[in-house]
N, C-alpha and C positions, 0 to 999 in steps of 0.2 A: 344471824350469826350469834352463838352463846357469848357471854360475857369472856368467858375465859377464851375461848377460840380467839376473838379478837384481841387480848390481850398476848397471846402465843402470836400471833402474827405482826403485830406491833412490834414485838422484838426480835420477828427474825427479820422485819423491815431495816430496826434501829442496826441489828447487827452485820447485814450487809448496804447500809447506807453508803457505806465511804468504798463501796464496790459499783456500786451500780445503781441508777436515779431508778427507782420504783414506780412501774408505769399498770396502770391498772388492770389490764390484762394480764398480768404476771401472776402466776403461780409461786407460791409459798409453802415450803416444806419444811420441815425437823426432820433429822433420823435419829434416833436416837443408837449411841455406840453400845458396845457393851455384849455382855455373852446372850442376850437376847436383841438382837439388832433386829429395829422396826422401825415403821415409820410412824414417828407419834404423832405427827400435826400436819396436814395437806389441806389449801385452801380449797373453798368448794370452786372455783373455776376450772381446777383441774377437768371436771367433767368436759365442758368447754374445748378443753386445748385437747385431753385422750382420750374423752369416753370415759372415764373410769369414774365412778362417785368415790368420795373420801372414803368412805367405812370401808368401802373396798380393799382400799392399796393399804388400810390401816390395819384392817385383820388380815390380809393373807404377806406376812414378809419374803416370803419365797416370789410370790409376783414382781417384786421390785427387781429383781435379778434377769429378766428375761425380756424385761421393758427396753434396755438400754440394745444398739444394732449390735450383733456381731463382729461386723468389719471396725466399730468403733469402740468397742470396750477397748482393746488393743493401743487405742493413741489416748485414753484418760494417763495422767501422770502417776508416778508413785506415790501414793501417799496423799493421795486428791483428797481432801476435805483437812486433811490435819490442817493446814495452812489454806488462806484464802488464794481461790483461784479460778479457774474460768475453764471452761470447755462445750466446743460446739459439739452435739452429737444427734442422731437422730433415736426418737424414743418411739413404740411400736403403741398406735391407734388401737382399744378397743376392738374396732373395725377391721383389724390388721395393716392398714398402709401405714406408713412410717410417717414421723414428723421431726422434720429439723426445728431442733429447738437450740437455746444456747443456756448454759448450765452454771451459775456462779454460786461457788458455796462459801462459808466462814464456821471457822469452828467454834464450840461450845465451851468456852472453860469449864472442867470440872473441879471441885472444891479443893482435890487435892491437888492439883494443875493436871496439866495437858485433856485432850477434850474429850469432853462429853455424849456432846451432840454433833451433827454438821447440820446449819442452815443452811435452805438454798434456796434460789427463787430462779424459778426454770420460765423461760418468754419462747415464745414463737418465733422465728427468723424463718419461716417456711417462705414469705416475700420476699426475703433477703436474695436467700439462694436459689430461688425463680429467678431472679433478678441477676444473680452470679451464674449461673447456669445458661442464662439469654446469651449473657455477653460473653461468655466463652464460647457459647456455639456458633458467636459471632465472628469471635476470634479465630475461629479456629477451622471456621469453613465459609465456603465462599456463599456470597448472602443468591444469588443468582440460580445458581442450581444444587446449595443444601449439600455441593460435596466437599470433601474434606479440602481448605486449603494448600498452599505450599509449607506452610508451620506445619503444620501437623502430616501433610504425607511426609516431611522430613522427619518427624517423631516416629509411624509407621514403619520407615523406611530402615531407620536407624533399628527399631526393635526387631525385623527382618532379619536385618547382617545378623543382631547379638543370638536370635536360630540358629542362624545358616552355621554359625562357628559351633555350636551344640550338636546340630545335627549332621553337619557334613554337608547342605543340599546349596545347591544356588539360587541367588534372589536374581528377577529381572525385572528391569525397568522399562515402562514403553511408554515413550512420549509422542504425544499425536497432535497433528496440527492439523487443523480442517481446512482443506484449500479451498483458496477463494473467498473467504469467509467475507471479507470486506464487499467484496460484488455483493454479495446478499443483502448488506446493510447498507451498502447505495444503491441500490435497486428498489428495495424493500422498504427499508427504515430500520430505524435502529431496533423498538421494538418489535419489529420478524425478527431480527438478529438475534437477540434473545432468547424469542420464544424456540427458534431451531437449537440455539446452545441449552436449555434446557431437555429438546426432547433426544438430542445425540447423549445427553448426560445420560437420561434412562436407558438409552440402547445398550450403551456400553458399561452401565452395573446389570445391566440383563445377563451379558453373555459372559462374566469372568464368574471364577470359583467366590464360595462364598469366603474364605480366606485372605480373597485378594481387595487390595484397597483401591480407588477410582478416585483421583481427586483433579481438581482444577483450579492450572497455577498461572492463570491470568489470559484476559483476549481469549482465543481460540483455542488455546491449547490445551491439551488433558495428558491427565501421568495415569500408570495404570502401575502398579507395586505386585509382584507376582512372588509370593512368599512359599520355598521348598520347590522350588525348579531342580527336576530332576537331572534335564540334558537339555542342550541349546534347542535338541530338534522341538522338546515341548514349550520352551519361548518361543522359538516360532509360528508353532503352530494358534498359539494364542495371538500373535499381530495377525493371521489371517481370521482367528474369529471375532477381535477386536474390529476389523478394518470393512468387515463384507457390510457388518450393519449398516455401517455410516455409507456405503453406497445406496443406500434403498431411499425412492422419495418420502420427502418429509412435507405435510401440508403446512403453509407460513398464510394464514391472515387466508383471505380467497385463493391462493394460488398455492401453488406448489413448487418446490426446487429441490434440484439434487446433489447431493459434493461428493466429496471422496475427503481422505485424510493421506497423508505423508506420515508413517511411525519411525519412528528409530530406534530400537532395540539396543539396552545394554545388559548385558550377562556380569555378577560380580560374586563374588564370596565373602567369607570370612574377613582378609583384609581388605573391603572394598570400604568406603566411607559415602553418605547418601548424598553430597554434594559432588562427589564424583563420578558417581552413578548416573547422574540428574547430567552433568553437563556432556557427555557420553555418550546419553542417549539424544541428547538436543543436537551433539555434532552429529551423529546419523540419521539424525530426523534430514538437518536440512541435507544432508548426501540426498537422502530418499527427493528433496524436492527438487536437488540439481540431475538427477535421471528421471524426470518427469513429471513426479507425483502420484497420486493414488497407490503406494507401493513402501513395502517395510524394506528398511535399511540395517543391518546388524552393525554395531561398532565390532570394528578390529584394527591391526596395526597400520592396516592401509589407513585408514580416518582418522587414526592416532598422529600417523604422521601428516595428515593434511589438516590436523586442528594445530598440529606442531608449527608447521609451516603457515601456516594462518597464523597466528600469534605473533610470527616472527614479522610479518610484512607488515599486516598493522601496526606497530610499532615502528616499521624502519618505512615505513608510509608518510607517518606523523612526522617525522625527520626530516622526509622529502619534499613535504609541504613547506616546511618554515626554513629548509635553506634551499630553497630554490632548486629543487632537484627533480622537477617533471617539467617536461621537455616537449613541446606542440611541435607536430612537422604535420605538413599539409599535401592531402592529392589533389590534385585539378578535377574538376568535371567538367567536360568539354561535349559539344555539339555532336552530336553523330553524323549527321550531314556533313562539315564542315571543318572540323575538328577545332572549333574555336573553341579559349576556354572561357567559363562565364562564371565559374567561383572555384573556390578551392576548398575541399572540407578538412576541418582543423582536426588531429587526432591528440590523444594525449597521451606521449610516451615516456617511459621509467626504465632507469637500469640501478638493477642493486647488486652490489657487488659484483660486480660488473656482467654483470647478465641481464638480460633484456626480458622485462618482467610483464607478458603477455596483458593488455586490458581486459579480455576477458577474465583475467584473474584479479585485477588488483580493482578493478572496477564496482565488483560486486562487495570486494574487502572493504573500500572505503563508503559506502553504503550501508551499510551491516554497523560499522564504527562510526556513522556520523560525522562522518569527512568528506563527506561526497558534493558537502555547498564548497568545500573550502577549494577540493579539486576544482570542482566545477568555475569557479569563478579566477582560478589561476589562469585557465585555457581561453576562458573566454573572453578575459585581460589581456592575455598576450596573444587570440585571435585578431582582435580586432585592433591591436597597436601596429602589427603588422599589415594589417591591409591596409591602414591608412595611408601605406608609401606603396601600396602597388594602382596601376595605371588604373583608372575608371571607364566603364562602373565597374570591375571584377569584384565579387562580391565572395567573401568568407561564409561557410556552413559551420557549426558548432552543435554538439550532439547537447541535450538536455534529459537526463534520467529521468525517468519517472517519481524519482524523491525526489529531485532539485525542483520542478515541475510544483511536487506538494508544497513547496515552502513557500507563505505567505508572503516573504517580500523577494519573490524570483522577479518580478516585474520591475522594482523600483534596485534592484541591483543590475537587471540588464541596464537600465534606464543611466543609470550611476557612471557602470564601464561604458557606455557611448560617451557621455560626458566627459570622460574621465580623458578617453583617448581621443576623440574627436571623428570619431565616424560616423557616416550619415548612414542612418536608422536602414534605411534600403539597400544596404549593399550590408547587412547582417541576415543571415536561414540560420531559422535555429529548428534545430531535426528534433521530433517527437517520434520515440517507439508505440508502436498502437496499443502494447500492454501496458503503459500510462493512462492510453481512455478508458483500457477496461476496470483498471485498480479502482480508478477515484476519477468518473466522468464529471462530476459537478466541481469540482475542485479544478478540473483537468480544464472546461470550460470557461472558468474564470477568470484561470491564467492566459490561456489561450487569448481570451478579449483582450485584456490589458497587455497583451504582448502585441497583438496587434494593432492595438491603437497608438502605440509605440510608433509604428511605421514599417517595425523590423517581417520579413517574410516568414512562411511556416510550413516546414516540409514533416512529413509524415512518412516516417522511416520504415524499415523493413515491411512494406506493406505487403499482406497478404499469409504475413505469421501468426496473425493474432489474433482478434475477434473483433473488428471493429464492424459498430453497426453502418449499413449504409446511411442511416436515418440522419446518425448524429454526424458523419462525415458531411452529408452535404450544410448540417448548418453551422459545421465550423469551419473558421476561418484559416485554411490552406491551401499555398498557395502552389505544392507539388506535392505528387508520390515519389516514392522510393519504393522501385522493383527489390526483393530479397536474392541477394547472389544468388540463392539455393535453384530459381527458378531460372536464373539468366542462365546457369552453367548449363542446363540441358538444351539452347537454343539451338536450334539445326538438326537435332539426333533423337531429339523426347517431344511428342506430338503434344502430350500434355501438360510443360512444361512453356512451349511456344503458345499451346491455347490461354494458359492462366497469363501470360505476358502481354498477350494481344489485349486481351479481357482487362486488365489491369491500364491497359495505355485505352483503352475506350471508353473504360469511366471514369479516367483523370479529363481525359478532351471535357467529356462530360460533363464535368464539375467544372472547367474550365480552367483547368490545373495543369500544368507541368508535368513530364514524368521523368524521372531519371532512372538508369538501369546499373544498380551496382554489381561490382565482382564481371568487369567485363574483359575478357582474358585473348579474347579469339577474334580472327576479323570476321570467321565465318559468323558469329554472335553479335558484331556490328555490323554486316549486312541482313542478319533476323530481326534487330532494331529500326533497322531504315526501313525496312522493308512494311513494320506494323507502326511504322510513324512515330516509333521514340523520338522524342526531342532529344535526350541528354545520356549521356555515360558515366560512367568514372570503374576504373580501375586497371589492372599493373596494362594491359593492352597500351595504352597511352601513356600511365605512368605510374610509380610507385607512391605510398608515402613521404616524404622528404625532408627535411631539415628546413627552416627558412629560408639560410645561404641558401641550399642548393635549389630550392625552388623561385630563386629571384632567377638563378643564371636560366633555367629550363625554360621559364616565362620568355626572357629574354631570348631563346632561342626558337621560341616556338609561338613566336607573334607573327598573329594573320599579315597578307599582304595588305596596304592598305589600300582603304576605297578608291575607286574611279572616280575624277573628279566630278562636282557637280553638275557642269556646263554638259556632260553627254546625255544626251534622250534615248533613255532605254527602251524606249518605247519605235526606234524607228530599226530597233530589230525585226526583221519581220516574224509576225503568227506571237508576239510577247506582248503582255499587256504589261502598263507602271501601275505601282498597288503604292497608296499614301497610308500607313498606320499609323493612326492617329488615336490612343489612348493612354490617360495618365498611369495604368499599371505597367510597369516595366516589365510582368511578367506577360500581361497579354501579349504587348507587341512583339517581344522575345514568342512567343510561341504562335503567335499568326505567322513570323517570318521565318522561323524553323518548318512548319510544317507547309510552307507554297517554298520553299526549296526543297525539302525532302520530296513534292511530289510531282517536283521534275513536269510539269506542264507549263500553259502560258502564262502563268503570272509572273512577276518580277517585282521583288522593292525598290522601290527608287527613294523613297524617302521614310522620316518617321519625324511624331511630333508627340508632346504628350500635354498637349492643353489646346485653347483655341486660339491664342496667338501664334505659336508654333504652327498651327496647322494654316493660319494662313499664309503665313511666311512661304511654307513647303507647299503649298500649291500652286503661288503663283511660282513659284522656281521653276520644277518641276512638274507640273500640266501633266499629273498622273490621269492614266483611262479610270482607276475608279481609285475612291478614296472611302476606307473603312473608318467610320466618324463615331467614338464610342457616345452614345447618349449621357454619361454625367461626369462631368469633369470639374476642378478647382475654380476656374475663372468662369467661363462662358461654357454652356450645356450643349449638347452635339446639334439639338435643333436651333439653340439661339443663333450658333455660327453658321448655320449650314445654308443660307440664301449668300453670304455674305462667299464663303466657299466656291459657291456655284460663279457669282460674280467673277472672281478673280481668275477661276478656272473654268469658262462656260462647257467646256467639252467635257469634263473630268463626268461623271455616273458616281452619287454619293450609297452609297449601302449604311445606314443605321445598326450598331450592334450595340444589345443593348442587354441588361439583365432582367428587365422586366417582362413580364407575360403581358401586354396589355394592349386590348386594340385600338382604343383612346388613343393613347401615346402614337401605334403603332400608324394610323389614320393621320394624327398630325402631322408624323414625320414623312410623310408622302404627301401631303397637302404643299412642306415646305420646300419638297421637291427632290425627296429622296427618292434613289430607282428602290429601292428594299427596306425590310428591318428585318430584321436578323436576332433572333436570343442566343443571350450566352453558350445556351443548354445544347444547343444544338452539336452533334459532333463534328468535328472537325472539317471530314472527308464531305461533307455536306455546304458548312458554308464555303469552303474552297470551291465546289459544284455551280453555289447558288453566286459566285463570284464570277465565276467564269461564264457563266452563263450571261449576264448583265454587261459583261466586257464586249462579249462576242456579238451580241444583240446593237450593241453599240458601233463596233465597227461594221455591222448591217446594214448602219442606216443612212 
């Protein structure tokens, strides 16, 4: 560098010193003012930061004018250099790409005042605005699938309307939900879940105008901004081209899986605003998923007034929670055979001003608002306070959502309300919907454990609605089904409505389950039950819903005779055997002595027990023809007691029923002098067979 260069640079350091710390890479300029305007002095780095050598920008002054962006001349101030000041702008490469540089100039006194020259020392900030430029697009779009987020399609959305009012046309919004999505990510893993939400991202920027905006405003859902909509009919017909992609399989990791989406379509104009658009189309998304899913929903005044009326119950919900304003009344479920009752299932009812406000409606509302633990634990509070004053064992059913179900301490709050009210763990069913196992099955199974190691039982509700796998039914712990009304209604008149019932009552035996048949209206429909060995009923046929009062007095009216003393021997009936049930589940025995009533041949209960002291007691009492001895119980185990059995009853024929497969076990337990062993698994109508059989053998001999 010449003596004098460096001396010109020194003072255009000294003279923007108190502007800006001077960092080595910084370029250094003079322009000199005046009716020949140039630029007298440019460091040589300039080369560096534009291409350009000094002698360059020095001889040609018309180049300086063309360096600076277009979009940016515009925002320099008036009067930029007279006065010290600052400006970011980008200046044009040699090369022609652009560079964001930052620009601080100070002017030059001239002798006679005001200035001369303007200093200025121009830096590179090109990593700045890489750097600002990241984190906007971070801000401003979702990091997942790169599309625009909920800021910014509201930015879109907004510059849409201020169109549509220029142009007259309409903007529509379509909000899409991908169903099921969560199956995918328990199934799958979270990363399937992903990789499917990014390739649905690209299907559905594939198939919209280039116009139109795609973004995604959280979880599963996608907005789609459709800018200059001419008539509804072409909003429409964009949710059908939106919607067909997201049917087409999608390969996730080795496998493959398919969904659909739910859209909601809202149409707006001129005065519509983009948070009212958004919420619009959200309440006709979920219309679209309360008529089934895979299917667009348009907002109109119908939806209007059902987001209307949804606002209003929410609110007057929250009210009803905190002053006591849901109201449990209970139906019976009683025996088909016999019409005992054996629990009552708890419902939970509302009236707002003064109308009786349907559960299927208020149910899914406090769900939706996160009120659904708060319900939920009102009913099952006041389920279980109330059965502690009704006779024993009748035991209470209590329905559990599939969100109450989610929440992390659903186990240690049933565990709470037993405590609280003082009822024993086994006269508590708490009903699970099968769309609970499909939502979230690991979640669904862990509750499940810790519910039942509680003690409380586990009924599996509308079965036969939903998807549940066989696989995982049998390794969860329940201890009935629930027939779906929809299938009981056609008992006697629909072939295939009786086939799916039979079917449904042969793989609960199976499981070793219970089955209860709800929505039972007809007797002809309790003689289809008996007839396929339903154990259990409930509905208006026997009795309605009811208030507590009135279902103390019904009880009370509708209590079985009671037993025949113990001193009779049922056995000196002739062509009848005495059966001793002997197992600590209360549901086995309940449905070993439901189903040798219901089928009306020779066997008879004379007794039951549910340990191995009990069972000796009732043997020696009672000298049953055969005694069903479950293999594992709390005190003594079916073969520990079973020589001791034999003793006190030499005549009784002992049958082993056991859950194990094993021939070991099976081997010892007829070494200790059992006629049989018998698995769980077996159905029903089979060990009733292999009972009678053993009886009959017996009075042969």
């Amino acid at each position: 560098m010449r003596p004098l260069d460096a001396a010109v640079e020194k003072a255009i350091a000294v003279n923007i010193a108190t502007q800006l710390a001077h960092h080595e890479g910084d370029v250094l300029a003079r322009y000199r003012l005046g009716p020949t305007c140039r630029v007298e002095h440019v460091s040589a780095n300039v080369h560096q930061l534009l291409g350009y050598w000094p002698d360059h920008l020095m001889a040609d002054p018309a180049l300086l004018r063309t360096l600076v962006h277009p979009e940016d001349a515009p925002h320099l101030p008036a009067g930029f250099g007279a006065s010290p000041g600052t400006a970011e702008v980008r200046l044009r490469h040699h090369e022609g790409h652009w560079v964001w540089t930052e620009v601080r100039v100070a002017p030059v006194a001239a002798e006679g005042g005001g200035p001369a020259a303007v200093d200025a020392l121009v830096r590179d900030i090109s990593d700045r605005k890489a750097l600002e430029q990241s984190l906007a697009q971070r801000g401003l779009h979702d990091p997942l699938t790169g599309l625009p987020n909920r800021t910014l399609l509201l930015d879109r959305l907004e510059g849409a309307i201020a169109r549509s009012r220029r142009s007259g046309s309409n903007v529509a919004v379509l909000l899409l939900d991908v169903d099921r999505f969560k199956l995918v990510n328990d199934t799958y893993g979270h990363a399937a879940g992903d990789e499917l939400l990014r390739t649905l991202a690209g299907r559905l920027a594939g198939v919209v105008r280039a116009t139109d905006t795609v973004g995604r405003i959280g979880g599963d859902e996608f907005v789609v901004v459709c800018d200059g909509v001419s008539t509804p009919v072409d909003a429409v017909e964009m949710c059908e081209r939106v919607r067909l992609p997201l049917c087409q399989p999608v390969r996730v990791g080795e496998g493959q899986v398919q969904v659909s989406g739910s859209i909601g379509l809202a149409i707006g104009g001129p005065e519509s605003t983009p948070e009212q658009l958004l919420g619009e189309a959200d309440a006709a998304m979920y219309r679209a998923k309360e008529q089934g899913r895979n299917r667009a929903e348009v907002y109109d005044e119908t939806i209007r007034e059902r987001a209307r009326r949804r606002l209003e119950l929410e609110a007057a919900l929250r009210d009803a929670l905190s002053t006591g304003g849901i109201e449990v009344h209970f139906q019976p479920v009683v025996s088909v055979v016999d019409g005992r009752v054996v629990e009552c299932e708890a419902l939970a009812r509302w009236r707002h001003a003064g109308v009786d406000i349907a559960p299927r409606e208020f149910i899914p509302i406090a769900e939706d608002a996160g009120l659904i633990g708060a319900l939920g634990r009102v009913v099952i509070t006041e389920a279980c306070r109330q059965a502690v004053g009704w006779p024993e064992p009748l035991a209470v059913s209590v329905n559990l959502s599939p969100r109450q179900l989610a929440q992390r301490d659903v186990v240690q709050m049933v565990e709470h309300v037993l405590a609280e009210t003082g009822l024993a763990p086994s006269r508590l069913c708490l009903e699970i919907t099968e769309s609970a196992m499909v939502d979230d099955l690991e979640s669904a199974r862990a509750a499940l454990a810790g519910l039942h190691r509680l003690g409380v039982r586990l009924s599996l509700d509308d079965f036969g609605t939903g998807y549940s796998s066989l696989v995982h039914l049998r390794r969860l712990p329940f201890h009935q089904l629930k027939v779906d009304s929809t299938f009981v209604a056609g008992l006697g008149h629909e072939p295939s409505d009786t086939a799916i019932v039979a079917g449904v009552v042969s793989l609960g035996h199976a499981l070793g389950m219970m089955v209860v048949a709800e929505g039972v209206e007809t007797e002809t429909q309790v003689g289809e039950l008996s007839a396929l060995g339903c154990e259990l009923g409930q509905g208006w046929h026997w009795c309605p819903p009811l208030p507590a009062a009135e279902l103390e007095r019904w009880l009370a009216e509708h209590r079985p005779d009671p037993a025949p003393p113990a001193e009779i021997d049922l056995r000196q009936e002739e062509g009848h055997f005495g059966v001793l049930l002997v197992d600590d589940s209360n549901d086995m025995r309940f449905l070993m002595r439901t189903a040798i009533r219901a089928a009306h041949g020779p066997l008879r209960v004379v007794g039951e027990a549910s340990d191995g002291t009990e069972a000796m007691a009732a043997a020696a009492e009672f000298r049953p023809d055969v005694i069903l001895l479950d293999l594992v119980m709390p005190d003594r185990g079916g073969i520990e007691v079973l020589p001791d059995l034999l003793r006190v009853s030499p005549r009784s024929r002992v049958i082993v029923i056991s859950g194990f497969v094993s021939p070991a076990l099976e081997q010892t337990a007829l070494e200790a002098g059992a006629s049989a062993y018998i698995t769980k698994g077996v159905p029903l109508p089979e060990v009733l067979r292999r009972v009678t059989t053993v009886a009959l053998a017996e009075s042969r001999a």
